[in-house]
N, CA and C of each residue as an Amber inpcrd file, in Angstrom:
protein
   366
  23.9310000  10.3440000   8.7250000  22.8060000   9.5700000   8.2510000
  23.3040000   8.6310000   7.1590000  22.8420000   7.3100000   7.4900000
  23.1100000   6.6160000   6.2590000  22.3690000   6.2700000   5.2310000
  23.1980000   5.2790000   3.8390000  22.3500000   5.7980000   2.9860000
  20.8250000   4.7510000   3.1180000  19.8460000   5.0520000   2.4260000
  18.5870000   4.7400000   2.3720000  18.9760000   3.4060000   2.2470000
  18.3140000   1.9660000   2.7650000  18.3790000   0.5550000   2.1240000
  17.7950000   0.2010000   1.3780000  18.4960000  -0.6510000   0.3380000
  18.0140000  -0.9000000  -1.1420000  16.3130000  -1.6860000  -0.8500000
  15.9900000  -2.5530000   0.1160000  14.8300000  -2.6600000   0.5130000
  13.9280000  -1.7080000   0.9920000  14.4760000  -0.2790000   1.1460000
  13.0830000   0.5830000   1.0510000  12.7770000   0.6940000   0.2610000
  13.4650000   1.1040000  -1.2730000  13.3580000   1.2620000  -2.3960000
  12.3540000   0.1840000  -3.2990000  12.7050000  -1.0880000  -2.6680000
  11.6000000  -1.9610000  -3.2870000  10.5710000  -1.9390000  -2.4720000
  10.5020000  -1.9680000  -1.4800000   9.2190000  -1.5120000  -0.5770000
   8.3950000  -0.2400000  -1.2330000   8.4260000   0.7180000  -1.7700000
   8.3180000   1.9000000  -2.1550000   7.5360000   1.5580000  -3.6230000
   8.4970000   0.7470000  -4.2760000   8.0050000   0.3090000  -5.4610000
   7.0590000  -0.3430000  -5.4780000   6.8390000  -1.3860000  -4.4410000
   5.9770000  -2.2480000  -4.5970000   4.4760000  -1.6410000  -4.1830000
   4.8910000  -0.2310000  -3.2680000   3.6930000  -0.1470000  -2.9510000
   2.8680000   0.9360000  -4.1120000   3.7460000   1.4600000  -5.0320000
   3.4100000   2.2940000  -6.0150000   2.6590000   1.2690000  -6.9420000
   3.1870000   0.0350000  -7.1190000   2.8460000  -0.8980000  -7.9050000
   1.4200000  -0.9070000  -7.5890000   1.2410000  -1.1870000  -6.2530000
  -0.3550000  -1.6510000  -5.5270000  -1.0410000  -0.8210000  -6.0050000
  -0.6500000   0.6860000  -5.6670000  -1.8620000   1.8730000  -5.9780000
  -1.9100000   1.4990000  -7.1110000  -1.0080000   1.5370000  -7.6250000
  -1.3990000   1.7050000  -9.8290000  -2.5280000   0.7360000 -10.1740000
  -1.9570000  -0.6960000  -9.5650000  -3.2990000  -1.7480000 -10.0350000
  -4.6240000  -1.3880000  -8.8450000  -4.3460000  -0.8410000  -7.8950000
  -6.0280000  -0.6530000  -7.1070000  -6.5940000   0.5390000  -8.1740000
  -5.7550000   1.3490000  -9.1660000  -6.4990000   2.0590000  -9.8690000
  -7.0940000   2.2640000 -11.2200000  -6.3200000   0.6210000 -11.5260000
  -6.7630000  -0.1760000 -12.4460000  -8.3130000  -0.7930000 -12.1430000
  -8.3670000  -1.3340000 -10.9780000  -9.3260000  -2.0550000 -10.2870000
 -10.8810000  -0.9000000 -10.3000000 -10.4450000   0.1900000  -9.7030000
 -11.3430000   1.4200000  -9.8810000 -11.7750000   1.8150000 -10.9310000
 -10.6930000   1.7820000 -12.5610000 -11.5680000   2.1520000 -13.6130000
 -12.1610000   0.9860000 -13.8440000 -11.4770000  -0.5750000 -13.3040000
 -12.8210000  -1.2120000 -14.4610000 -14.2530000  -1.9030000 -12.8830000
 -14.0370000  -1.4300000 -12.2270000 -15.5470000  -0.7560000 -11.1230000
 -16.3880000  -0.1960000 -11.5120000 -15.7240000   1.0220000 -12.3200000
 -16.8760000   2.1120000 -12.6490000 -17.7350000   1.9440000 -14.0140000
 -18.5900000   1.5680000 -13.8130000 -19.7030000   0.9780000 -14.7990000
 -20.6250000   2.0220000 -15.2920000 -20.6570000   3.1150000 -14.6220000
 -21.3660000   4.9590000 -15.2900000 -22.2100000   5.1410000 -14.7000000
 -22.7040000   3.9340000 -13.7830000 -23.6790000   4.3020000 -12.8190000
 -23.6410000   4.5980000 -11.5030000 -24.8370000   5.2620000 -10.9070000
 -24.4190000   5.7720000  -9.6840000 -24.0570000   4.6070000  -8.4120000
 -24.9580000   3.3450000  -8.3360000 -24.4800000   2.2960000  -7.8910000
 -23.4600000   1.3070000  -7.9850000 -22.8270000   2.1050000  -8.8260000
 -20.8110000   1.4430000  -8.9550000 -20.0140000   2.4940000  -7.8890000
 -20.8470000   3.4270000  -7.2510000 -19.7000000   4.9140000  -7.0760000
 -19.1590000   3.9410000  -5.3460000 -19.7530000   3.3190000  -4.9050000
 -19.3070000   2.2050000  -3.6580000 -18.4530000   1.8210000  -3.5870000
 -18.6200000   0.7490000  -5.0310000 -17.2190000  -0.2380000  -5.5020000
 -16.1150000   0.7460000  -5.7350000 -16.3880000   2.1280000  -6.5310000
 -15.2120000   2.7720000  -6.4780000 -14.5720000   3.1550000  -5.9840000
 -15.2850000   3.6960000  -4.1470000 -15.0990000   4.5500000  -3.1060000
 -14.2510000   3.2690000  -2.5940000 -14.2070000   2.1320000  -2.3960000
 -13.8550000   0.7210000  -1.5620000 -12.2770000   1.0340000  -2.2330000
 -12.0330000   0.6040000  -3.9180000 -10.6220000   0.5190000  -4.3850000
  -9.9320000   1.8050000  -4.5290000 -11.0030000   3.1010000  -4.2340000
  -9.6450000   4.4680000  -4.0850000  -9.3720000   4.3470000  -2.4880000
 -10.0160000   3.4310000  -1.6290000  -9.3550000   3.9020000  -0.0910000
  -8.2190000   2.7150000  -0.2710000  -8.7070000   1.4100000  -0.9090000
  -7.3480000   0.5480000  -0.9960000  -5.7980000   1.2470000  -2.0190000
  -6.0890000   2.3200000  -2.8700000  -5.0580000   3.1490000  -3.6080000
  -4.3580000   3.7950000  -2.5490000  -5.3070000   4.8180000  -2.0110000
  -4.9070000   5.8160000  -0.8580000  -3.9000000   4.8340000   0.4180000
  -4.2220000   3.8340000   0.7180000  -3.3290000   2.8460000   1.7520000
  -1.8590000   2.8250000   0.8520000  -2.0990000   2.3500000  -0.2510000
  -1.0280000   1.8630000  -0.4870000   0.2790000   3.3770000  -1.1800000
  -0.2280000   4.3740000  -1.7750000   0.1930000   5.3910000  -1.6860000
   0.8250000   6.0000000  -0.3040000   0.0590000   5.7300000   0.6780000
   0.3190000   6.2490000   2.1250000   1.3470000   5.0510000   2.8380000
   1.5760000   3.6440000   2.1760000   2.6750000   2.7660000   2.5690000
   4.4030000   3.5720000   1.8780000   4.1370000   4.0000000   0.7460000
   5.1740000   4.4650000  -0.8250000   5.2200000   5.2500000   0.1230000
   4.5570000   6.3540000   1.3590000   5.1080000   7.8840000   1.2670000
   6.1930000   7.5380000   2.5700000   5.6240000   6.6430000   3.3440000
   6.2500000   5.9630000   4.2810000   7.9130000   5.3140000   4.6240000
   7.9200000   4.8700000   2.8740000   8.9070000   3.8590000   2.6300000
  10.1180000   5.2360000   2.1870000   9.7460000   6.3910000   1.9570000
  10.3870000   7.4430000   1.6850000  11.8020000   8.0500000   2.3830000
  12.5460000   8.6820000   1.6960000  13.9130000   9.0520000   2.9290000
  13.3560000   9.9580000   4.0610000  12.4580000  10.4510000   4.1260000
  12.0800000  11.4180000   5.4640000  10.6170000  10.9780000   5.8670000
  10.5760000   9.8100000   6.2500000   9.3960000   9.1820000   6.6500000
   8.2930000   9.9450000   7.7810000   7.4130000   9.8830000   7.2620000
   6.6670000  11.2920000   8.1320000   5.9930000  10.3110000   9.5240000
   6.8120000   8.9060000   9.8140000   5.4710000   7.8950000  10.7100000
   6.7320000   7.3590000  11.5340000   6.6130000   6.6260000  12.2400000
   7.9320000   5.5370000  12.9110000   7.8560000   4.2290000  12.3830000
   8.6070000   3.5230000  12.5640000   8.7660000   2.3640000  12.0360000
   7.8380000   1.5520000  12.4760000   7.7560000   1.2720000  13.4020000
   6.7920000   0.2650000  13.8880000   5.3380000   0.8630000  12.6710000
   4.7250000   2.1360000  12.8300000   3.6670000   2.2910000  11.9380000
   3.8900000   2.2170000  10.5480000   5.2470000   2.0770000   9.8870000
   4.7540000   1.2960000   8.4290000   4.7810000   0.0100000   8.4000000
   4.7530000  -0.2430000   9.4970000   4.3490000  -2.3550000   9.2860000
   2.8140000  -2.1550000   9.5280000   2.0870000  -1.3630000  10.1840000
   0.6500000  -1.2230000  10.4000000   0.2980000  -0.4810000   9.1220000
   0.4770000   0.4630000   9.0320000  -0.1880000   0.8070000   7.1920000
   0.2970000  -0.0530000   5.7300000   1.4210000  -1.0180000   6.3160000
   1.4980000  -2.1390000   5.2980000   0.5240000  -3.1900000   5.0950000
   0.2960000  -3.4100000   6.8230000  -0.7310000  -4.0770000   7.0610000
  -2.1420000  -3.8500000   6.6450000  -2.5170000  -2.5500000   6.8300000
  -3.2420000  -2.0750000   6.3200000  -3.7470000  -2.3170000   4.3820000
  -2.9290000  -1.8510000   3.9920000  -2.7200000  -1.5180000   2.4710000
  -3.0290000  -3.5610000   2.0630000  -2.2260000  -4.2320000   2.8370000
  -2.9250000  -5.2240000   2.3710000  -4.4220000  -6.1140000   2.6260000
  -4.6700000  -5.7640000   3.6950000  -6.0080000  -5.9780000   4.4040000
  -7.2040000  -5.3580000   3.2340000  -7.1860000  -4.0800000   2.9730000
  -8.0000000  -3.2430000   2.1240000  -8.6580000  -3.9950000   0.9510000
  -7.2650000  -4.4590000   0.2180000  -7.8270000  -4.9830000  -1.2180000
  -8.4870000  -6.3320000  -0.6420000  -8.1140000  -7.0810000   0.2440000
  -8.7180000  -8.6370000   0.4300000 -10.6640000  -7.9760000   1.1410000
 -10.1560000  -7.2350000   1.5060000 -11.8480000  -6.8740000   1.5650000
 -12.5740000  -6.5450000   0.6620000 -12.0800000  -6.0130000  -0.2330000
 -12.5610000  -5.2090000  -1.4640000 -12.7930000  -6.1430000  -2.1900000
 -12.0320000  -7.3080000  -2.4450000 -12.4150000  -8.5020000  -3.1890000
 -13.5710000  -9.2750000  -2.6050000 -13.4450000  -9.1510000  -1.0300000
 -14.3250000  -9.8500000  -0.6540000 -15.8650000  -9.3850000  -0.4700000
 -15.9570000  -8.1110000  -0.6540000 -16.7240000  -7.2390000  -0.8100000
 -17.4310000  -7.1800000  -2.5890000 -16.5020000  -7.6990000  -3.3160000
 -16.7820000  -7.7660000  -4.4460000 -16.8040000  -6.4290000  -5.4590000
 -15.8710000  -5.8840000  -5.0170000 -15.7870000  -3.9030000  -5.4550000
 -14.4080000  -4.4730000  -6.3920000 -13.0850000  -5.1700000  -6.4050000
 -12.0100000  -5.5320000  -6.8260000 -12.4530000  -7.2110000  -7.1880000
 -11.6390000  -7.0560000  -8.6970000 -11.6600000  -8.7970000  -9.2470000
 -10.8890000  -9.5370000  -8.5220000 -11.2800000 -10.5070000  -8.4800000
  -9.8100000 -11.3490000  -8.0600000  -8.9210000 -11.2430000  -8.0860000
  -8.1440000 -11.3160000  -9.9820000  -6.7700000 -10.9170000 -10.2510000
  -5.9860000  -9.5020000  -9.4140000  -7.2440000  -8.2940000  -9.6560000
  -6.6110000  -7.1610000  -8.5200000  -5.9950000  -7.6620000  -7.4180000
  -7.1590000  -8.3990000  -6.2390000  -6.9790000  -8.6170000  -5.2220000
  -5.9160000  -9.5670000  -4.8480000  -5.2790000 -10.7240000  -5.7540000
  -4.0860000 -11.0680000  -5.3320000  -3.3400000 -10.9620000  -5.6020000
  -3.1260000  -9.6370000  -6.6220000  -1.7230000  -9.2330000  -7.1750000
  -1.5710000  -7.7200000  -5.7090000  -2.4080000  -7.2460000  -5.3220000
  -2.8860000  -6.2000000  -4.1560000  -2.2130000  -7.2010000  -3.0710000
  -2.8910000  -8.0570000  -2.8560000  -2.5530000  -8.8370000  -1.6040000
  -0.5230000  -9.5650000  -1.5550000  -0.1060000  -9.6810000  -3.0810000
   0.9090000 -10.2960000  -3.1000000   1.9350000  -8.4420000  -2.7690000
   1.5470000  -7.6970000  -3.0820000   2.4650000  -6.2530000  -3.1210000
   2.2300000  -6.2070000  -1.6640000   1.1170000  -6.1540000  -1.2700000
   1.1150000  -5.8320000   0.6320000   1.9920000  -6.4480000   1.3540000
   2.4960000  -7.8760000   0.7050000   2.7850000  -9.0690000   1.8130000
   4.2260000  -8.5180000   1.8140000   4.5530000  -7.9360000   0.4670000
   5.7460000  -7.9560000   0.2020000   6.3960000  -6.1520000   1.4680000
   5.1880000  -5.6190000   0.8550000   5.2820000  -4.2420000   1.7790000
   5.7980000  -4.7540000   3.4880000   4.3420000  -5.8380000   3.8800000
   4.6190000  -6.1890000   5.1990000   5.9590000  -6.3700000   5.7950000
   6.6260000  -7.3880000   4.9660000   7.8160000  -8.0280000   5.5470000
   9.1060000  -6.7140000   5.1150000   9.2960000  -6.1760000   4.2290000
  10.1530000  -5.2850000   3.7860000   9.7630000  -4.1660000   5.0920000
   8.4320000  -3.6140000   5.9590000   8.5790000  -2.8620000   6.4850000
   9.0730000  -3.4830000   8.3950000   8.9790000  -4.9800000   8.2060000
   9.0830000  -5.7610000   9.4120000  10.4620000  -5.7580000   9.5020000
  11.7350000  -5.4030000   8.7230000  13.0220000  -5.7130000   8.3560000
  13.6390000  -4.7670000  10.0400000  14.4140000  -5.3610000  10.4750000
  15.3070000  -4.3150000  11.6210000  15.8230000  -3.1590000  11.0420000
  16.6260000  -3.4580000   9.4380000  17.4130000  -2.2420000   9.3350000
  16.4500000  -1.2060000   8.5540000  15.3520000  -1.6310000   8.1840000
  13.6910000  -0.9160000   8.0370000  13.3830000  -0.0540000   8.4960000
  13.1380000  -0.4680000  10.0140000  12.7770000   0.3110000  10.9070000
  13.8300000   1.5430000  11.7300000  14.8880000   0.7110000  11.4280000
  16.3270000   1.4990000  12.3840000  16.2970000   2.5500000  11.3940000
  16.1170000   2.5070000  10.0920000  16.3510000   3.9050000   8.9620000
  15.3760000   4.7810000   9.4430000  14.2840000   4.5250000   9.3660000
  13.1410000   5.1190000   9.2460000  12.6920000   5.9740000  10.3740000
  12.9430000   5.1450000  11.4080000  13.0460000   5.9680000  13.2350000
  14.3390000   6.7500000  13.2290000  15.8460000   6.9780000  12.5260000
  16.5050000   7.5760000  12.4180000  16.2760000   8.8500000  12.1050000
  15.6040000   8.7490000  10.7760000  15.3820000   9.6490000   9.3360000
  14.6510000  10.4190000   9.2340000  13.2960000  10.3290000  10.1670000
  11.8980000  10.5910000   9.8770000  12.0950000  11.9970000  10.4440000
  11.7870000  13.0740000  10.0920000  11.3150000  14.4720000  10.2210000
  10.3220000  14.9960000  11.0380000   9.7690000  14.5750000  11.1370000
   8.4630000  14.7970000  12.3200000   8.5560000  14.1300000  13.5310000
């Protein structure tokens, strides 16, 4: 097995990055009322994507390659709804949308996928 590519590693990062600010986005959602608990439920499923891109980008990838370009895809799709939905500010949503794009193409890479379909445990 070879070693991990330095582009999973930023793939990984970037998607840790995403969750952290979608959970930035979630505390400042939550306004104490029960009609914020929506907006909150919207930016913890855009956290949960992008956490679930990071577990992906991992040395024993629990998915195949081809599916972390779809939960990259994913992870970035989420927040542009959420903005558009109006649950995430702007600033969230295109610093969310700029980490996804980056997820996308880092998980679109050949030697990406060749690790990951190698590596993966399940």
């Amino acid at each position: 097995m070879s070693d991990m590519p330095n582009t999973m590693k930023l793939g990984m990062g970037c998607a840790f990055l995403g969750a952290i600010v979608a959970f930035a986005s979630m505390a400042a959602a939550w306004n104490g009322t029960v009609d914020s608990a929506a907006l909150v439920g919207v930016d913890m499923a855009a956290a949960m994507m992008f956490f679930a891109v990071a577990g992906s980008f991992s040395t024993y990838s629990p998915v195949k390659g081809k599916t972390v370009v779809v939960l990259s895809a994913l992870a970035t799709a989420v927040p542009i709804i959420a903005g558009i939905f109006g649950a995430m500010g702007v600033l969230f949503t295109l610093i969310c949308a700029v980490l996804g794009i980056v997820c996308i193409v880092i998980a679109s890479m050949q030697s990406t996928r060749e690790y990951v379909d190698n590596s993966r445990v399940v």
